[in-house]
C-alpha positions in Angstrom: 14.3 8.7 -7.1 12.0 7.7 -4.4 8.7 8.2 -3.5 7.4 7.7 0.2 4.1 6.5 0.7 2.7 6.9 4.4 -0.1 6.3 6.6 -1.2 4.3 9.1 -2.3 0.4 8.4 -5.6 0.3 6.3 -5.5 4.3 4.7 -4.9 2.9 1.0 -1.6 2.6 0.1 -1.5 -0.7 -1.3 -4.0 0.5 -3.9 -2.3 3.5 -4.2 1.0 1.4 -5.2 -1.4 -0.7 -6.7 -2.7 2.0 -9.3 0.5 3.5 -10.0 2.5 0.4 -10.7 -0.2 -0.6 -13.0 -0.3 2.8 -15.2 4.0 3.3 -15.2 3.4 -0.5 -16.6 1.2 0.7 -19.6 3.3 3.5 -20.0 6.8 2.0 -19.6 9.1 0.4 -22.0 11.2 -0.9 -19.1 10.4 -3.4 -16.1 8.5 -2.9 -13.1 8.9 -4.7 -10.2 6.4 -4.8 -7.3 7.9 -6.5 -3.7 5.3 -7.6 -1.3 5.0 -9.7 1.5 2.7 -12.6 -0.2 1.1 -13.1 -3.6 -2.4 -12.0 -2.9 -2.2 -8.8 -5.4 -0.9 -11.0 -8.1 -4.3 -10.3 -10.2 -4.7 -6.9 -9.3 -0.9 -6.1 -11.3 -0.6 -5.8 -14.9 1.0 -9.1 -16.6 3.9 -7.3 -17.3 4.5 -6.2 -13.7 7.2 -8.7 -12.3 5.4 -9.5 -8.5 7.9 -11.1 -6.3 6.9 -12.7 -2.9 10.0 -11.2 -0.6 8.5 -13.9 2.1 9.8 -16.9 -0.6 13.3 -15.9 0.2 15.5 -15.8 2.6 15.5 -12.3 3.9 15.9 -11.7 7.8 16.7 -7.7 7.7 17.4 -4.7 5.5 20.5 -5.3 4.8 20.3 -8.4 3.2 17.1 -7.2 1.4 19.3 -4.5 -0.4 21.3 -7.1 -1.7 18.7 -8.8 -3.2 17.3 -5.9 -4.6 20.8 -5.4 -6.2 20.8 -8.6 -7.5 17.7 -8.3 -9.2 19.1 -4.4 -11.3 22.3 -5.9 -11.4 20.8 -8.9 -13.7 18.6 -6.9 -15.3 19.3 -3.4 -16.4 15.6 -2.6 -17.9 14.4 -2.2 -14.2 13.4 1.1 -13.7 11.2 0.6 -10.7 10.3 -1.4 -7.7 7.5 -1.1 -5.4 8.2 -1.8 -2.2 4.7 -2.9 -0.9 4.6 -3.2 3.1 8.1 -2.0 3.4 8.7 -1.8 6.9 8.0 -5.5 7.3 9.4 -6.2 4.2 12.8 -4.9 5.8 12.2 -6.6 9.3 12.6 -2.9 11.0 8.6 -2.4 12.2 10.1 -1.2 15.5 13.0 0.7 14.3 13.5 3.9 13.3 13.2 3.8 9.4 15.1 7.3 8.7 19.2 5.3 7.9 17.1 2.7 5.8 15.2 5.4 4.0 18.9 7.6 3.2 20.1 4.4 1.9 17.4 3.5 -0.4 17.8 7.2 -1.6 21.6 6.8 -2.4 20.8 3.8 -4.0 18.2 4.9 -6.6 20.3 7.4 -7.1 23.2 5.6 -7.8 21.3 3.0 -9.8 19.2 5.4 -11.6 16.0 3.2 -10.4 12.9 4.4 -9.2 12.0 3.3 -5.6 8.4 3.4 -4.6 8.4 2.8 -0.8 4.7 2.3 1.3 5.4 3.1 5.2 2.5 2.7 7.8 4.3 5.6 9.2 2.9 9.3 10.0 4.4 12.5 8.1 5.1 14.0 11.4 7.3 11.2 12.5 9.6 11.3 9.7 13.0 13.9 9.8 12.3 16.8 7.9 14.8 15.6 5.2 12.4 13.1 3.9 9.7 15.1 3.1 11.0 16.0 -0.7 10.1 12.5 -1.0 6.8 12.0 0.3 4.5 11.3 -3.0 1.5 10.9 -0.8 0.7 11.0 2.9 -2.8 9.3 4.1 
């Protein structure tokens, strides 16, 4: 499944992701993973929340950050969710359109049975209608 998190830069969804990352991790016998664009939450996440700097790798676009996100369920099948902290920039698509990245990242949790928790500094009306099944909180 995923879960859209939107509003505009500074509105409180990193603590948002922050908080819910943190309870699924007391609550959850699997792994969590939280993607950001630096390492500045790292003692704000539960210990057993895997935080991985997307900046230490190299990851020019969307496409190739799929892949890695692949990699990491394919070599480890106790994922069951990843926060995707900062997502637009994350992906390299902060002036693009985010709707074809969005429909992938739903087929994928779908086909992968992971949980994708996605922050967008992007405004409910500016998403397709499609999307807004997803949205778990608008700011």
């Amino acid at each position: 499944m995923v879960k859209l998190v939107l509003g505009a830069k500074g509105k409180g969804k990193t603590k948002y992701l922050l908080d819910n990352a943190n309870e699924e991790a007391k609550n959850s016998d699997g792994v969590v993973i939280y993607l950001d664009k630096n390492s500045k939450h790292m003692f704000e996440l539960d210990k057993h929340i895997r935080l991985i700097n997307v900046r230490e790798y190299p990851i020019p676009d969307f496409e190739v950050l799929m892949g890695f996100v692949c990699g990491l369920i394919s070599g480890n099948s106790d994922i069951e969710s990843i926060y995707f902290d900062s997502f637009l920039t994350l992906a390299s698509l902060e002036e693009a359109d985010p709707a074809e990245a969005i429909d992938k990242l739903i087929v994928l949790a779908d086909r992968l049975n992971v949980d994708f928790i996605v922050s967008l500094s992007v405004d409910e009306a500016h998403l397709p209608e499609r999307f807004k099944e997803y949205i778990a909180l608008s700011l």
